[in-house]
Every structure is written in C-alpha cells, then in structure tokens.
N, C-alpha and C positions, 0 to 999 in steps of 0.2 A: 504494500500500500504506500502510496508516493503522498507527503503531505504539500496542502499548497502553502505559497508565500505566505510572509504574513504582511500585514497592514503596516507596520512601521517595525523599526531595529530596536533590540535593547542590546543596552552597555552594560554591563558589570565590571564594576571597579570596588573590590574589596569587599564585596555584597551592598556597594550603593549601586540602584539599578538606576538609569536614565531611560529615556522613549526618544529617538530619532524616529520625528514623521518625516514623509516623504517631500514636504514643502520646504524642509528646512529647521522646524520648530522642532524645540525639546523643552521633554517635560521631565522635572526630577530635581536632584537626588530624590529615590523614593523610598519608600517606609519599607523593608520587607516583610513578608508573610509572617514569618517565624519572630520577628520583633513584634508586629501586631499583637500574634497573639499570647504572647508576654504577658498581656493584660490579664490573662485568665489564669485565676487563683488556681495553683497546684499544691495544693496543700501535702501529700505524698512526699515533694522535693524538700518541704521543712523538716520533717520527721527523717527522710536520709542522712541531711545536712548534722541534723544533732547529732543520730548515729557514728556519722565521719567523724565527729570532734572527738565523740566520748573513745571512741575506740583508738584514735590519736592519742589524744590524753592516755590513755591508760598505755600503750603500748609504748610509750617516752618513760614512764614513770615505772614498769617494767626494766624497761632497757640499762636506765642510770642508777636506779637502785637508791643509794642515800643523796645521790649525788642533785638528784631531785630538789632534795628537802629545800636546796636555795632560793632564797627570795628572787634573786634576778633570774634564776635560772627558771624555776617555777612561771613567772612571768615570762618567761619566752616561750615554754611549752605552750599556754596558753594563748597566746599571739598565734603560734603556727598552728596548733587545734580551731583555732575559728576561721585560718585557710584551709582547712584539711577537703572540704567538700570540692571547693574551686579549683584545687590542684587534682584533685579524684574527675573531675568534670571535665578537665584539658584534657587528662589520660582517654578519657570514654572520648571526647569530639578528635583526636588524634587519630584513636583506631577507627572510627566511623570514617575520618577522611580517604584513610589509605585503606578503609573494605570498598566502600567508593569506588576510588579508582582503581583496583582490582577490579571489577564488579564493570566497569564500561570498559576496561579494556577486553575481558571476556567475551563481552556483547559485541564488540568489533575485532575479535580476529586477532588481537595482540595478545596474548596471554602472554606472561612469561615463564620461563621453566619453574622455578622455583617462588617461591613466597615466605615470609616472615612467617616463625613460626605461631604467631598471636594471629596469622592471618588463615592457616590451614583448615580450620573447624568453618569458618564464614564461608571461603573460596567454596570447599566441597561442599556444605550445603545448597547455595549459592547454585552449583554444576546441578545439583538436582533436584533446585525448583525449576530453573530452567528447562529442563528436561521433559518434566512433565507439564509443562505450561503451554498451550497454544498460541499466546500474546504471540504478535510480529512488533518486535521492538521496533520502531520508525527513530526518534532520535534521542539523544541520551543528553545529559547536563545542559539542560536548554532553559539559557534564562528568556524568561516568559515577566508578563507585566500588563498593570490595564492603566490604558489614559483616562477611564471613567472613574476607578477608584482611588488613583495613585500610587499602587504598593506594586512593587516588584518581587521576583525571587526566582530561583532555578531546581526545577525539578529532576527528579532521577530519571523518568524515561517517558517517554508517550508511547504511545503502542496502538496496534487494531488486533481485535481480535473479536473475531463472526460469531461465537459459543455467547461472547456477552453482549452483540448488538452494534459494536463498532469502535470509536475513540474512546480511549480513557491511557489513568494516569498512572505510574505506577511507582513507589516509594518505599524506598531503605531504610529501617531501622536499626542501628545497634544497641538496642535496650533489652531490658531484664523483664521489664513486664509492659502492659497498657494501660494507660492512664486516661480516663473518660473518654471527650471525641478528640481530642490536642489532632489527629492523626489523622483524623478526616477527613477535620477542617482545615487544616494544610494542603493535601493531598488534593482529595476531592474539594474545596472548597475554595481557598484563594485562588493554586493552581489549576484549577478546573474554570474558574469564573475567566482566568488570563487569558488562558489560551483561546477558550472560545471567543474572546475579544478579538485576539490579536490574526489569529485564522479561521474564523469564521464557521468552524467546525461544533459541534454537539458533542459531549461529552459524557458518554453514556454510564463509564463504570471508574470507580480508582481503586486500585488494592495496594495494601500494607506489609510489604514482606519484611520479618522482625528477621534479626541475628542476635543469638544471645552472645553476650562479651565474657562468660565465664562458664566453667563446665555446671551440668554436663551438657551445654551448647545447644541447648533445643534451638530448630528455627521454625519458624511457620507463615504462610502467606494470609492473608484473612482479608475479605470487601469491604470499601465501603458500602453500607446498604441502604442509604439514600444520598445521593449525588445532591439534590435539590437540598435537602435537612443539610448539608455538609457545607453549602455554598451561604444559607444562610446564616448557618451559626458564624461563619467568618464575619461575614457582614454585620453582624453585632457586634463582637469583637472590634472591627472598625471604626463601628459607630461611636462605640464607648472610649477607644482611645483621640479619635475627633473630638470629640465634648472635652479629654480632659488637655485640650491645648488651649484652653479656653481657663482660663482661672474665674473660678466662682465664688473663692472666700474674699473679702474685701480687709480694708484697716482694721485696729479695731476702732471701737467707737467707746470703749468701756477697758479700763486696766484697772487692778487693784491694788496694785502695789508698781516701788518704781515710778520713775521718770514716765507721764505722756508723750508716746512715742506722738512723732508728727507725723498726720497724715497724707505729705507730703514726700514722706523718706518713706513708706510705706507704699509708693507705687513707682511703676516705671515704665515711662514712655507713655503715660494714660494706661497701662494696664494696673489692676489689681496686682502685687507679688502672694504665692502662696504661703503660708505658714508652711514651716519643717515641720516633721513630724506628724502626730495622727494619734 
C-alpha cells in the first residue's frame, strides 16, 4: 500500500515539531503529544518514584554500614535518593531509544548481526510479533503534526492492514505494565487525529505492542478499541493544558501578615502571575 503526500512538511528539531505549508508559512515550535499529555494525573508514577528512593536509601545505608551514620554524608544519600526515580527513568527512555531503533531497522532490511545484550529479549520478541502480524508497515519514525490543533510528534509506524479495515497506527512500548488510556491516547488519538490531517486518510485501528525491560520479559500487542474514544480523550487533555496558559489566580486583594504586597509587582505585562505552589 503506497501512502499519498501529505498536505505540508514537519521538522523535528529535538522533539520541537514545526509545519512547513506549501505557500511558504510555518506554524510552530509545537506542543508535542507526549508533553500534552503530561497533564494527566499518573498517580502509579508517585508510588514508583517513592519506591526508587526508599530502596536507594536503604541500599546506600547497606553498602556504608556506620559510615552512614554522618550528618553530611547522610544528607547526601538523601539528595541522590530523591534522584533515584529520574536516573531509573533515563535508564528505561535509553533502552526504549535503542529497542526503537533496533525495531525500524528490522522493519527495513538493516538488521545487524548482533545486539546489546539488554537488547536480545525485545529484538526476538519483536521477530515474532512481527511474524505473526498481517500489518504492511508503510513508514516508520514519521513525524506527523496538525495545523488545526498545534501539537506535533513522531510515531513508530503507520501501517495497512485489510483483517482491520485499512490505516492505522502502531506503537512501542518498553514498560512493565498499562497505565489507564496514556496509550491510546497517544497512539490512537493525537497520532491518529495528525495524520488524518496531514494525509487525508481514515484511521481505522492503533495497537500497543508493550516490551517488558526486565525478566521474565513478557511482550504482548493489544488494540486500541475505540479510535474515536482515543482521539477525544486527547483533545481534553488539550483543552485542559490550553486553559492552563491562561493564568486564573489574580493579586491578592487580602494578606494577613507581612508587608502588602503591590498589586502592581504582582502582575506582568497585564497578565495575572501565578502563585507557587498549590
């Protein structure tokens, strides 16, 4: 299946997407997908995040033995316990990068002989979902983008395949588990809104193929199972981070204590500033 042109070009520059239209005009830097939806509470990733720390913590305090007991030292542990999650987080988006590019080189023909051994459990899963899959991959790492919503982003592959009715979208995970629609709505939902922008095309199905990052490595493909439900939960998601470019909380008008602040040093450029904090 040959896909047509699309409507105008996107740029990716560091995952800021631009829109070259055809007259000349560009639209951008733009918001991506996966930042969008940033908005939406993932409560799972707090309860990780602790996990990280405390098991940091404890395996520093292990390791040094009395050496621990010190004030400065003690306070350093703790400093690098409340990075423990974000450093665990690079590791996971590292190995997603390069199962990735494994993973499109497959799809086109470059394989290489060998692979990282963190990579051999994903690659051969990998070999056969392929296998058993009828998709006709059409193009891979394709940054896509809508001039009606502003947000860019680059999906893992488009594909046709006739068993599901025709275009749809398809998307790599290296995660441990699923987390409500985050997967979707990416997937199927911003990606799926782009593309039919950008080409003009219907976008019948997206599925999820997960890779787990640690044994014993289950992988599994799984649909989204409404295209439509997927597209609009994005567009919430959207809508909600639109509203909050807009500052809502004004001065105050009432302090209790302390200096009145002026309400004058309280805004900027005619906008409201928001209070820190919450």
């Amino acid at each position: 299946m040959k896909l047509s042109e699309p409507r105008y070009q996107v740029a990716d520059d560091k995952h800021k997407y631009t829109i070259h239209m055809p007259d000349g005009q560009t639209i951008g830097p733009l918001k991506s997908v996966t930042a969008i939806l940033d908005i939406r509470a993932k409560p799972a990733l707090i309860g990780w995040a602790a996990r990280e720390a405390s098991s940091f913590f404890k395996a520093e305090l292990l390791r040094l033995g009395q050496r621990a007991l010190d004030t400065a030292t003690l306070e350093q542990i703790a400093k690098d316990a409340a990075g423990a999650h974000r450093r665990k987080a690079k590791d996971a988006a590292d190995l997603g990068t390069a199962c990735h590019g494994a993973f499109d080189a497959i799809v086109k023909g470059r394989e290489p002989e060998d692979y990282p051994k963190e990579l051999e459990e994903p690659v051969s899963a990998f070999k056969t979902y392929r296998l058993q899959s009828d998709i006709e991959v059409v193009a891979t790492e394709l940054a896509v983008a809508s001039a009606k919503y502003r947000a860019g982003g680059r999906l893992d592959f488009l594909g046709w395949s006739e068993s599901r009715g025709g275009w749809g979208i398809g998307d790599y995970k290296t995660a441990s588990g699923w987390y409500g629609n985050d997967f979707a709505y990416q997937a199927g939902g911003g990606y799926g809104l782009m593309v039919e922008e950008m080409y003009g095309i219907e976008i019948k199905w997206a599925e999820i193929v997960r890779f787990s990052k640690k044994p014993p490595y289950e992988s599994e493909a799984r649909p989204v199972l409404d295209v439509r439900a997927a597209m609009d939960g994005f567009l919430e998601a959207l809508a909600m981070v639109r509203r909050d470019e807009t500052p809502l909380i004004g001065p105050p008008t009432f302090q209790s204590a302390g200096k009145p602040e002026n309400p004058k040093a309280a805004t900027k450029k005619g906008k409201a500033v928001l209070p820190m904090g919450f």
